[in-house]
C-alpha positions in Angstrom: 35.7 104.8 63.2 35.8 107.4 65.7 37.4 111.1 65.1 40.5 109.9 66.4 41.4 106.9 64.0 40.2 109.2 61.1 42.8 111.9 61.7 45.4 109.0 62.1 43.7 107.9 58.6 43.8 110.9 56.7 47.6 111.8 58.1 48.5 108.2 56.7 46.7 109.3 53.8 49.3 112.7 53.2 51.9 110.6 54.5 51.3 108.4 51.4 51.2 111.5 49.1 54.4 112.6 50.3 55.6 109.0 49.8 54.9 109.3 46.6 57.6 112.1 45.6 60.3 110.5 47.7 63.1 107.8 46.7 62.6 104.5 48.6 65.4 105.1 50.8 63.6 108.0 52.5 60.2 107.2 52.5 58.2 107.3 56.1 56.6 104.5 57.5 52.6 104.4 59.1 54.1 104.7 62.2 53.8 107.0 65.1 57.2 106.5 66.1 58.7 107.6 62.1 60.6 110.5 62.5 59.5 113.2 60.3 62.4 116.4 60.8 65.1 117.0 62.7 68.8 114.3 62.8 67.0 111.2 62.1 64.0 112.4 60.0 64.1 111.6 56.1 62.4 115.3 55.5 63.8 118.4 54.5 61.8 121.4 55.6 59.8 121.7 51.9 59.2 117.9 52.8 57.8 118.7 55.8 56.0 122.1 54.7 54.1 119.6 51.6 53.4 116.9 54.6 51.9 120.0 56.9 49.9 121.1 54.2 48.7 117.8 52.4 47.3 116.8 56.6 45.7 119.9 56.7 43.8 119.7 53.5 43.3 115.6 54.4 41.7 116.6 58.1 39.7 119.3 56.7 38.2 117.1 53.9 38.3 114.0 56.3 36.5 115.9 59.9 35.4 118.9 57.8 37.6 121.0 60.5 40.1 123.7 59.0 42.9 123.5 61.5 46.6 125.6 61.1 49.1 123.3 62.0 51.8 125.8 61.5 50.8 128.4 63.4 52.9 130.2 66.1 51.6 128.3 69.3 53.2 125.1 67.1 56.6 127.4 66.8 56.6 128.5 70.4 56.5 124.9 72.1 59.0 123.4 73.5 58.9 120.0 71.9 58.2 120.2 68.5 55.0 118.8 67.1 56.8 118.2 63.6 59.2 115.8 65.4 57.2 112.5 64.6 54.1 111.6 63.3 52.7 110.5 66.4 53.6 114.1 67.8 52.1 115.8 65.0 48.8 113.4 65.3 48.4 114.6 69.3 48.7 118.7 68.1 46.6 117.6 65.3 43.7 115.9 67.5 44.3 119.0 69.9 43.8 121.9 67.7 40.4 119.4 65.9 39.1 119.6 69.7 39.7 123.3 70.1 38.1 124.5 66.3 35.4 121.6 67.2 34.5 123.2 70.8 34.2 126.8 69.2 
């Protein structure tokens, strides 16, 4: 398993911690298309400030990388990175290759 599947792994991993506290109407699929926040998302922002921190501590035990993901570069973009978990996967392998290259 490459880096790559096991950041996918260990955010499937917090997704199924979060999961875990949530009524089975609102519970988020292993998907990269689920919708975590916004209209359509089935998180409230404490939702999705346990899901950011549960994939932080998951990668960090997982690729033994600390990483922010809540940091102000993730504020400042245009698109948000907390919009699905596929977009919070790629500015989660992004900031992995950053911390990893020094």
């Amino acid at each position: 398993m490459n880096d790559n599947e096991k950041l996918m792994r260990a955010i499937f991993d917090a997704v199924d911690d979060i999961n875990e506290r949530l009524p089975d109407a609102r519970k988020l699929d292993h998907s990269r298309d689920t919708v975590l926040f916004g209209e359509s998302g089935n998180l409230d922002s404490l939702g999705l400030v346990h899901l950011i921190v549960a994939v932080e501590q998951r990668i960090e035990d997982t690729l033994g990388v600390a990483i922010s993901l809540a940091d102000e570069k993730a504020m400042s973009q245009r698109t948000s990175p907390f919009r699905t978990i596929g977009t919070l996967a790629d500015y989660a392998i992004r900031l992995v290759e950053e911390r990893s290259r020094g």
